[in-house]
C-alpha positions as CSV (number, residue, x, y, z in Angstrom):
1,X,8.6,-13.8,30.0
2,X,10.8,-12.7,32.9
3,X,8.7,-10.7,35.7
4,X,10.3,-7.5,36.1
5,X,8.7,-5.9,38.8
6,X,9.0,-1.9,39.4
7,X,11.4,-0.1,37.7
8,X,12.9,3.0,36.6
9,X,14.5,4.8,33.0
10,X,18.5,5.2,34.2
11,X,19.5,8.9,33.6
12,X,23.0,9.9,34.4
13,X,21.8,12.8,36.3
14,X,19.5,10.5,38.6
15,X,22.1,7.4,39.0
16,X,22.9,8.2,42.7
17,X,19.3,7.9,43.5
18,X,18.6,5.0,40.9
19,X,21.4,2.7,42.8
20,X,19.9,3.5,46.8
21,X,16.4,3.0,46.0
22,X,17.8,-0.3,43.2
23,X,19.4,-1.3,46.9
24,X,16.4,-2.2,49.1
25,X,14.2,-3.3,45.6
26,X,15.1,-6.7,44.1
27,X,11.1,-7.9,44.8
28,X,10.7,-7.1,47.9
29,X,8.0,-4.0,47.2
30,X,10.2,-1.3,47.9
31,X,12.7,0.4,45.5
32,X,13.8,0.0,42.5
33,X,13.6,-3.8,40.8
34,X,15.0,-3.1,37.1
35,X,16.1,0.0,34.7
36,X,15.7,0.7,31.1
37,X,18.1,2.8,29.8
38,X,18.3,4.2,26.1
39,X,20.3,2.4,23.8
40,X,22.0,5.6,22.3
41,X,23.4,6.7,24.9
42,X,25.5,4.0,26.4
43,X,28.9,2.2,25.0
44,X,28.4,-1.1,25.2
45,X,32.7,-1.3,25.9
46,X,32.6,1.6,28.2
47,X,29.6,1.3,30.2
48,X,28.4,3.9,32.8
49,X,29.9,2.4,36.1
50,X,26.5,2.9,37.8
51,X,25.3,0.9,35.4
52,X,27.9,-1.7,36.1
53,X,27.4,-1.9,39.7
54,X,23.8,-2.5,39.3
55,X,24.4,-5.4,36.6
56,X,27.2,-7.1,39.4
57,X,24.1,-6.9,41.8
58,X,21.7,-8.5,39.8
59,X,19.7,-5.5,38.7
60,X,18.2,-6.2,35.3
61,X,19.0,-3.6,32.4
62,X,16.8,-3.4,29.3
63,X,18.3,-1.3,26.5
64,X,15.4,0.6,24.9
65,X,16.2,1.7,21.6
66,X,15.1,5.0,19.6
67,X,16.4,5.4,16.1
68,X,15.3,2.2,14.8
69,X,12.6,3.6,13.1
70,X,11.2,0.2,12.6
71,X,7.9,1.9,10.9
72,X,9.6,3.7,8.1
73,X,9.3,2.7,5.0
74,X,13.2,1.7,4.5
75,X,14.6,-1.6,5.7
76,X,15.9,-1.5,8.8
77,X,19.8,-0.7,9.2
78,X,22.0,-3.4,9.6
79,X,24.6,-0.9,11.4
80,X,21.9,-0.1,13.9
81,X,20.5,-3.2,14.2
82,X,24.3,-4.4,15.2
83,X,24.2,-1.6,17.8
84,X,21.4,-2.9,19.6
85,X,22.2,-6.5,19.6
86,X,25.8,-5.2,21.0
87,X,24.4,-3.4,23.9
88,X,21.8,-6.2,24.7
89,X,24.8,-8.2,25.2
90,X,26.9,-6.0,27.0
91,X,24.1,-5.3,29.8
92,X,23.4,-9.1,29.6
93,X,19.6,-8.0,29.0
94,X,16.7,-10.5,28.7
95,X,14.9,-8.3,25.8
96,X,15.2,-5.4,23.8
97,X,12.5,-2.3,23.0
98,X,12.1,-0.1,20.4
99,X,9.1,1.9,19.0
100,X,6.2,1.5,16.3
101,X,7.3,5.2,14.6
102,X,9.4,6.4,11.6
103,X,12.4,8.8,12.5
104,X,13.7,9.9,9.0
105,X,12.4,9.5,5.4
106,X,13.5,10.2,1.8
107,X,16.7,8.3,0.1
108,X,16.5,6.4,-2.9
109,X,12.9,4.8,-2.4
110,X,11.7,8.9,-3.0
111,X,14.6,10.2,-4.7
112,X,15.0,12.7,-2.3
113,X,17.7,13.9,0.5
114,X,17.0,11.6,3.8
115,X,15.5,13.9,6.4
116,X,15.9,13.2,10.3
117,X,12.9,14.2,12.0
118,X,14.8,14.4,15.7
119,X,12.3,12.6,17.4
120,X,9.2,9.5,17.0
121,X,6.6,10.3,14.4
122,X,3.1,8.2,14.3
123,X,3.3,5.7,11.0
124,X,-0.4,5.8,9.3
125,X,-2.3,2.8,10.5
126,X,-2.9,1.2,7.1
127,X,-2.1,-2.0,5.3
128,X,0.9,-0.7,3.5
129,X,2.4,0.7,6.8
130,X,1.6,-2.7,8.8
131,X,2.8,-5.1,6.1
132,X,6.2,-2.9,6.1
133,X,6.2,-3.3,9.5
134,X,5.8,-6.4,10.1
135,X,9.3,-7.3,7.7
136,X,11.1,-5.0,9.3
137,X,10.0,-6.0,12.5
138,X,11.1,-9.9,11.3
139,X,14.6,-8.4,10.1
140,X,15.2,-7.0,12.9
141,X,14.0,-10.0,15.5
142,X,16.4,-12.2,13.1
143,X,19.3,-9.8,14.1
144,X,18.8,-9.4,17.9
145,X,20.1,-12.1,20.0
146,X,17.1,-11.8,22.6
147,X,13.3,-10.6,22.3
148,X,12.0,-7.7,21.1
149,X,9.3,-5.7,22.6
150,X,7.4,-2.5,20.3
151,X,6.3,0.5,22.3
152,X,3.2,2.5,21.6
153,X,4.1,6.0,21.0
154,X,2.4,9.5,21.5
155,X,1.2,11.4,18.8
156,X,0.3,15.3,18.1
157,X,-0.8,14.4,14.5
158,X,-3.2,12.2,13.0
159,X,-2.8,10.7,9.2
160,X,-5.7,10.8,7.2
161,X,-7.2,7.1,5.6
162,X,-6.2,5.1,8.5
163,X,-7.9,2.1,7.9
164,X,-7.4,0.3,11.6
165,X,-7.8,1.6,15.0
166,X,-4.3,1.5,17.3
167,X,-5.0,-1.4,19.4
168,X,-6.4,-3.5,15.9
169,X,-2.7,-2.6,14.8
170,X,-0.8,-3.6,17.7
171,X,-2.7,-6.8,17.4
172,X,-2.1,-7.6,13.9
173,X,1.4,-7.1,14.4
174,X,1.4,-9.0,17.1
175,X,-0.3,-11.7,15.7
176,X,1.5,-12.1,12.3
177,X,5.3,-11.2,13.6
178,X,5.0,-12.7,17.4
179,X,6.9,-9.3,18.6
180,X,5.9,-8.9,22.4
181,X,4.8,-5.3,23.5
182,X,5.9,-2.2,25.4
183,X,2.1,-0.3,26.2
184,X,2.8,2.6,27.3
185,X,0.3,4.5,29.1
186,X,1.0,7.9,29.0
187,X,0.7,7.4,25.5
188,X,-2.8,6.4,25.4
189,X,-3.4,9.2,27.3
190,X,-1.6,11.5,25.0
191,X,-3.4,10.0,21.8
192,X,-6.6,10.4,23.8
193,X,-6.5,14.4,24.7
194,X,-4.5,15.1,20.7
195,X,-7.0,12.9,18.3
196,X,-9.6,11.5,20.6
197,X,-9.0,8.0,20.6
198,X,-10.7,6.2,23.7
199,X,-8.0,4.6,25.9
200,X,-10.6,1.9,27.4
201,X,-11.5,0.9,23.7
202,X,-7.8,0.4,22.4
203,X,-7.2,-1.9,25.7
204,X,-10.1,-3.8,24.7
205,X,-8.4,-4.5,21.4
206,X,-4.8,-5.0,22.7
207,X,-3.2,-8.5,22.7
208,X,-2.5,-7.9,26.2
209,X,-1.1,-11.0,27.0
210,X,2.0,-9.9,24.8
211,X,2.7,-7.2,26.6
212,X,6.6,-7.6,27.9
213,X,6.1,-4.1,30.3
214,X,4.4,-1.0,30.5
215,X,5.5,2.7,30.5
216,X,4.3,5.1,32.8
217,X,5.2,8.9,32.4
218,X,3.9,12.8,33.0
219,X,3.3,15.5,30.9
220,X,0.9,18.6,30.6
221,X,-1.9,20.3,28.7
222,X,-1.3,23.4,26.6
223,X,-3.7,24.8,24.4
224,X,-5.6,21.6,24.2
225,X,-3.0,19.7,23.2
226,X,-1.3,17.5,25.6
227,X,2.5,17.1,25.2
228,X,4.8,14.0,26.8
229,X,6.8,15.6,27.8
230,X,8.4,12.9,30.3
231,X,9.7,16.1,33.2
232,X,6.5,16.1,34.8
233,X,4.5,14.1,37.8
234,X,2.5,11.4,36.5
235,X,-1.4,13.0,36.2
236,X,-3.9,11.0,37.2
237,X,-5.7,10.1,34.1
238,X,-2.5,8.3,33.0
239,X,-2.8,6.1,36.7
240,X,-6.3,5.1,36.2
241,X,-5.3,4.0,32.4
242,X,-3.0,2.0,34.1
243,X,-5.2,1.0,36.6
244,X,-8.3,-0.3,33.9
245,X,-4.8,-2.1,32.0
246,X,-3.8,-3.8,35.2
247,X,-7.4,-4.9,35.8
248,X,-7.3,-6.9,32.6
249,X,-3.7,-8.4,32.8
250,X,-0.6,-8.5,35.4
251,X,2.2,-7.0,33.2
252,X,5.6,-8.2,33.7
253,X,6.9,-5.3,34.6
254,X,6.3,-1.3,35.2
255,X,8.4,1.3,34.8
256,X,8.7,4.7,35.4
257,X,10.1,7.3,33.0
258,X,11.9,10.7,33.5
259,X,14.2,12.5,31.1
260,X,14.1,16.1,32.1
261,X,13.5,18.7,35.2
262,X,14.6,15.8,37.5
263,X,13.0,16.3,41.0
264,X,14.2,15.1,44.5
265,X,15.1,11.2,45.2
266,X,12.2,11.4,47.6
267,X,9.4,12.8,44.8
268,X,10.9,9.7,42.7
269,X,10.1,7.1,45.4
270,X,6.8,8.7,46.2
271,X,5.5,8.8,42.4
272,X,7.0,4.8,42.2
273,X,5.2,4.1,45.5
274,X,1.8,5.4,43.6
275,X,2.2,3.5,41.0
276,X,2.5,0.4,43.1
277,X,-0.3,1.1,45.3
278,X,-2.2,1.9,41.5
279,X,-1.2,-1.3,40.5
280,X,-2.1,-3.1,44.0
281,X,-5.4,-2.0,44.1
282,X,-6.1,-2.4,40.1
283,X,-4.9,-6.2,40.2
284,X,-7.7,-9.1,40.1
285,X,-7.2,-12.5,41.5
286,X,-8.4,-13.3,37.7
287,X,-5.6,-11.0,36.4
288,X,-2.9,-11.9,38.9
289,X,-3.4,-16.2,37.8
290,X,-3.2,-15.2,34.2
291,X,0.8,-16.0,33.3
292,X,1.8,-15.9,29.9
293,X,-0.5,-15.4,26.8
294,X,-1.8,-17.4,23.8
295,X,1.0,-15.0,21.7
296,X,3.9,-15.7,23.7
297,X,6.0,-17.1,20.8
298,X,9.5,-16.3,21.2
299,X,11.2,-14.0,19.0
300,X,9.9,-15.3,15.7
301,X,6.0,-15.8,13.8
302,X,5.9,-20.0,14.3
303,X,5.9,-22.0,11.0
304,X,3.1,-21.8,10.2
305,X,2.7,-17.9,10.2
306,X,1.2,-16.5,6.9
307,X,3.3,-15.8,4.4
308,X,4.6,-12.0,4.3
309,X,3.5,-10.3,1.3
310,X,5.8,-8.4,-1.4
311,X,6.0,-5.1,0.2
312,X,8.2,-3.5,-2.5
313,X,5.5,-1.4,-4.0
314,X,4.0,-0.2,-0.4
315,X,7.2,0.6,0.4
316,X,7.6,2.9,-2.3
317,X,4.0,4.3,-1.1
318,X,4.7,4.7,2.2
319,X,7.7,6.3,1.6
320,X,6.6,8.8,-0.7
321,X,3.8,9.6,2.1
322,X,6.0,9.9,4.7
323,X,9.1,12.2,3.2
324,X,6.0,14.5,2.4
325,X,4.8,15.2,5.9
326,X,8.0,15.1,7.2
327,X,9.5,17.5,4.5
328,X,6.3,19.6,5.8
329,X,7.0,19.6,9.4
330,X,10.8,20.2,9.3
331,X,11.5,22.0,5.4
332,X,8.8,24.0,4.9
333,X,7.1,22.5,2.5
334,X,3.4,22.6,1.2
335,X,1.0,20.1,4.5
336,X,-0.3,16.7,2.7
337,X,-3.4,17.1,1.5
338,X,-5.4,15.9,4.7
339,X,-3.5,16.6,7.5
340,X,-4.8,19.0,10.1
341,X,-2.6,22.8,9.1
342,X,-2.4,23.6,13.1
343,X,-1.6,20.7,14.4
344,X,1.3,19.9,12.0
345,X,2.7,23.7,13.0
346,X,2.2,22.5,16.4
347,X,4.7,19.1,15.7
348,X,6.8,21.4,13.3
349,X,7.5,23.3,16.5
350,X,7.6,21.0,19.4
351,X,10.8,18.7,16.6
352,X,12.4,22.5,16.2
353,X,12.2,22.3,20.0
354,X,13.5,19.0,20.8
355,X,16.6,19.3,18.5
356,X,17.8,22.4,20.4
357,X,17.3,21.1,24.0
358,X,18.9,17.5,22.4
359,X,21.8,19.4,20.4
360,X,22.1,21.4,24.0
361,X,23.1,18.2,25.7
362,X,25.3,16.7,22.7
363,X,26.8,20.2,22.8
364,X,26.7,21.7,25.6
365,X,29.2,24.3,24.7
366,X,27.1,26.2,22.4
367,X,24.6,27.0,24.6
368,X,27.6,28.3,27.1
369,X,29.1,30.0,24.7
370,X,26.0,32.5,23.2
371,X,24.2,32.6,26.0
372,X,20.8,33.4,26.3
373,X,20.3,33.8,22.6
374,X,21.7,30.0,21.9
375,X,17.5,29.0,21.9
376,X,16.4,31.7,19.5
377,X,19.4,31.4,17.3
378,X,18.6,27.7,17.3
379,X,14.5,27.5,16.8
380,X,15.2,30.3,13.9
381,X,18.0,28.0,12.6
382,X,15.4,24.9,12.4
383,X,13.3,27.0,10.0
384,X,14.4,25.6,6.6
385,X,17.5,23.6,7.9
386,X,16.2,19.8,8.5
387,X,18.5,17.9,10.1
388,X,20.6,15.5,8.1
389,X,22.8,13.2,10.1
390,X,21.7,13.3,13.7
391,X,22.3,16.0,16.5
392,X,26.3,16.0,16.5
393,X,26.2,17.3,12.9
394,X,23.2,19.0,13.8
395,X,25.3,21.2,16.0
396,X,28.2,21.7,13.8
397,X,25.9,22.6,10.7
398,X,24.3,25.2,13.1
399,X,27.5,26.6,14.2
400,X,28.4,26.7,10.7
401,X,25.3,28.8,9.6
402,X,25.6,31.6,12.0
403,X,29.3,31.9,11.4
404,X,29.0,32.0,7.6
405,X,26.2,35.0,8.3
406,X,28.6,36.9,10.2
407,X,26.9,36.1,13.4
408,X,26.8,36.4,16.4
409,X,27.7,40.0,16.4
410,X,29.3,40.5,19.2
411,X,33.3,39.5,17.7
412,X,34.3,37.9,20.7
413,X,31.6,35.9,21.5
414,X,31.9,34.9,17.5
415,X,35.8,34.1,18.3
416,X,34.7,31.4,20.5
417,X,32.4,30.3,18.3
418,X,34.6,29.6,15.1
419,X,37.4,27.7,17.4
420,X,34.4,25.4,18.9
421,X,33.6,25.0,15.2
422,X,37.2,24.2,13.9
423,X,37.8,22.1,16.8
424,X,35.3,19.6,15.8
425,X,35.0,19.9,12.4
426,X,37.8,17.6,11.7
427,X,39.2,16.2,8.4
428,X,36.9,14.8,6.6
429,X,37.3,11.3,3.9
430,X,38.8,11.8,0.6
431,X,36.0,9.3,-0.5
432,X,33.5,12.2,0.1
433,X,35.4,14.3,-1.8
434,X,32.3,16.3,-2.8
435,X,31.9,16.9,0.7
436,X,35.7,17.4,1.1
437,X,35.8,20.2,-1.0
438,X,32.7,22.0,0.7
439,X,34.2,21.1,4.0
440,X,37.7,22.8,3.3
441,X,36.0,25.9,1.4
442,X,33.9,26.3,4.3
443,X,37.2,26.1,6.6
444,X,38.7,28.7,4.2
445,X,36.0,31.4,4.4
446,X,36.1,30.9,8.4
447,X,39.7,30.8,9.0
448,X,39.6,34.0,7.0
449,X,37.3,35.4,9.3
């Protein structure tokens, strides 16, 4: 596995600062050694040009993926999977990472409408969820054109029946799929505050010598519930998980993430110079002579990996279990028998949330255009309206809504907001003609308007 070093998640509103401190890194303890950047949001044929300089200087770029949604119960997408393997070989990157969530459910498996949840939801950790896991996971490594790494993820909710602890998952599908991992953290941390799992035990069950890199991120309390929310310092219970990790194993690589409320180049370099220092004075002579692990096997279970099981019938399980809670967090419909009624109105909320901040970056227009009520409108919006085909139609069918209610009321404000609409609308296929003719009576009633 290539060592990494230090690193840092690529933001377009950070890059200035990303490319001095990736200037004096490159191993020498100082700086910046690597970025991740996520997948989505670059071109492999039009790449950022800050990311391009740092490429012609050597600076490895790992494309971290988030819409896989490797733990749902569908196969995964060969249009997505194509994506990835694309932008792995446009940033010339030495692996790929995605995460151990579902991200949308229904479709033919439940006979339902597909639902996009907006953001990473836990999978339940039980046989049927690992086993369609694990073939997804073995599509997917067949379709990449370098490793794959699985992260970890943070959780508000817990499923009820789980039948293995998080770090006996990560293991199993480690051991049966030869995936390397992405441990992050914060998100032990996270899963530690919301549903009380020990962060010390699940280390004690991790495969750590398959770890690729490790995460390391902020976030804050709230009510007892801890939210990562990736726009906050790194808390010190998060650096002393890393520390008892790095006491255990010398990961390839560590990097630090930030998405939002960016703060000064200088608080940057002083969190990344903590987490060295963490990291220097967590490391063992033990730990530092321990190279590569007993499941370092490429990108592929070796021959004489156990057979994979049919998983038709636990897909059809899983999905069924899955559209449910979703359908609950974002549709309104009845909770799962099992699940924990706050806490689900507590994920309902914090997905209603993401999608506007998300669909305020996608759009940016909207939320220029009505102002201080664009959040309100939005959250109310969310409120039996799941999201259907990502945040670009996420925006439009919002726009749509509170135009075909005759909002907002103010008729110039609304002017603006039915020419963004029919400016982006666009003509749509005649081979979704049933769409077609919803599109163009929708067009009619505005153009009327």
């Amino acid at each position: 596995m290539k060592q990494l070093g230090t690193g840092i998640g690529w933001r377009p509103e950070i890059a200035d600062a990303v490319e001095r401190m990736a200037a004096v890194g490159n191993g020498t303890g100082a700086g910046v050694d690597w970025v991740e950047v996520v997948a989505e949001n670059v071109c492999p044929s039009h790449l950022p040009e800050s990311l391009t300089r740092l490429r012609e200087r050597g600076v490895t770029v790992v494309p971290h993926g988030v819409s896989l949604g490797l733990g749902g119960a569908d196969r995964p997408a060969e249009d997505r999977l194509r994506a990835l393997a694309e932008r792995a070989e446009a940033l010339g990157a030495p692996l790929v990472t995605e995460h151990i969530a579902f991200v949308r459910a229904g479709g033919p498996l439940t006979a339902s409408d597909v639902l996009e949840a907006g953001h990473l939801l836990p999978v339940p950790r039980t046989r049927d969820a690992l086993d369609v896991l694990c073939e997804n996971v073995r599509a997917a490594q067949a379709a990449l054109p370098v490793p794959l790494a699985l992260e970890n993820i943070a959780a508000l909710i817990s499923w009820p029946g789980e039948e293995m602890t998080e770090g006996q998952f990560l293991y199993e599908l480690a051991d049966r799929t030869g995936v390397r991992l992405l441990i992050d953290v914060a998100n032990l941390h996270t899963n530690h505050v919301n549903r009380g799992e020990d962060p010390s035990k699940a280390l004690d069950e991790l495969p750590v010598e398959a770890i690729a890199y490790v995460h390391v991120a902020g976030g804050f309390e709230r009510d007892g519930v801890w939210h990562d929310s990736h726009a906050h310092p790194v808390s010190q219970p998060v650096l002393d998980i890393l520390a008892d990790l790095v006491s255990r194993v010398t990961p390839p690589g560590i990097l630090l993430e930030r998405d939002e409320n960016f703060p000064e180049p200088a608080e940057l370099e002083r969190e990344l110079t903590t987490i060295r220092d963490t990291v220097r004075r967590a490391s063992s002579a033990e730990a530092a002579q321990d190279g590569t692990g007993a499941l370092e096997r490429g990108t592929a279970p070796g021959p004489d990996a156990d057979p994979a099981p049919s998983t038709g019938p636990a897909r059809q399980r899983l999905g069924l279990a899955q559209a449910s809670l979703l359908s609950a967090l974002v549709a309104g419909t009845p909770v799962p028998e099992g699940f924990d009624r706050v806490r689900l109105g507590v994920q309902g909320r914090a997905l209603g949330a993401k999608r506007a901040d998300v669909v305020a970056k996608v759009a940016p227009e909207l939320s220029e255009i009505l102002g201080e009520s664009y959040r309100q409108a939005f959250l109310a919006y969310t409120h039996g309206h799941p999201m259907h085909g990502g945040y670009r139609r996420d925006a439009l069918d919002f726009a749509e809504h509170l135009l075909l209610a005759g909002r907002p009321e103010d008729a110039e404000v609304r002017r603006q907001l039915r020419q963004w609409w029919l400016d982006r609308s666009g003509p749509v296929p005649r081979s979704e003609r049933p769409t077609a003719r919803l599109a163009r009576a929708t067009r009619r009633v505005l153009l009327r308007r």
